[in-house]
N, C-alpha and C positions, 0 to 999 in steps of 0.2 A: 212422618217423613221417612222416606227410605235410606236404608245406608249409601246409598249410590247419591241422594240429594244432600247428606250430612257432607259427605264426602269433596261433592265440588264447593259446596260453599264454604270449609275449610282452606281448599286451593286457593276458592277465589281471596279470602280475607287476607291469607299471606300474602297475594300473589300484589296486594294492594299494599299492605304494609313495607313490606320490602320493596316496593317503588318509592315510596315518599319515605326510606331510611338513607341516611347520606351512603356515601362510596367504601367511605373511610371512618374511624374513629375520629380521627386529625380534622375529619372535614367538619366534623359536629362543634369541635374546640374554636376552630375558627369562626364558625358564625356566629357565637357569643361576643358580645363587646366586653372584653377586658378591662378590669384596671387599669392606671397606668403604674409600670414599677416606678420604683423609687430608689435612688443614691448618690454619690456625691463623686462630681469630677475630680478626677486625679492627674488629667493632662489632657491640654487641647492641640491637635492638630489641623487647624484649617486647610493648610496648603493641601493633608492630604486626603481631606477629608473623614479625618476621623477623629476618636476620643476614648479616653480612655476613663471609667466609671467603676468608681467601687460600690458594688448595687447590693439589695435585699436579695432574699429569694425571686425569681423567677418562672414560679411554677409549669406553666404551660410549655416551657423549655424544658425542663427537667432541671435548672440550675439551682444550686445553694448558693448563698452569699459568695461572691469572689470581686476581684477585682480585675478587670477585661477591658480589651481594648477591644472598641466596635467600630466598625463602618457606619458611617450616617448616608441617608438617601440625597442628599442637600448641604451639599459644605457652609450654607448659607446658614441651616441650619446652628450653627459654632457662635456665631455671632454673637460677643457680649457675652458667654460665657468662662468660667478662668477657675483654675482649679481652686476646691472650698467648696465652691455654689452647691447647692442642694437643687437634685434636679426631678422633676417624672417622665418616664420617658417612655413609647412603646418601640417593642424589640420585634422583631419577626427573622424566621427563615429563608432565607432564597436561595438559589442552586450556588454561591460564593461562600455562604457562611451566614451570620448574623448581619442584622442592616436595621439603625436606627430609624426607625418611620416619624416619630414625633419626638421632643423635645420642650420641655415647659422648665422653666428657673423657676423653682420654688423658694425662693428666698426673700 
């Protein structure tokens, strides 16, 4: 094989790898299905849609333990919930902030 044949087939195999690599690091985290996190309601807000959760870690966010008040995608989602409950819940990023996606009462 010539160096000039070593050569494009190098090209070519990057040239293939780095097509079917995501855009982003972030883009790779998201197409994994996550856990859902885990913690416990500290206050409900329906009317305005929101809630506030003293949760575990958070990984994928970069969070530690804290206590946060979130937006939910679904105020419908509140429903039957009340502070105490033990909940899991998935979090994600949008251009506003944080925003509740799912919600399950685990109690």
């Amino acid at each position: 094989m010539t160096r000039r044949s070593i050569v494009l087939t190098m090209v070519a195999m990057t040239a293939v790898g780095a097509s079917t690599a995501p855009a982003f690091a972030s883009d790779a985290g998201q197409a994994l299905d996550r856990p859902l996190s885990t913690g416990r309601v500290v206050k409900v807000e329906a009317d305005s849609g929101k809630i506030t959760i003293d949760h575990r870690p958070i990984w994928h966010l970069y969070m530690e333990s804290m206590t946060m008040i979130f937006r939910v995608k679904d105020p419908v989602m509140l429903v039957g919930l009340s502070p105490g409950d033990k909940i899991r819940f998935k979090v994600e990023r949008d251009n506003e902030g944080f925003v509740i996606t799912t919600i399950e009462n685990s109690n």
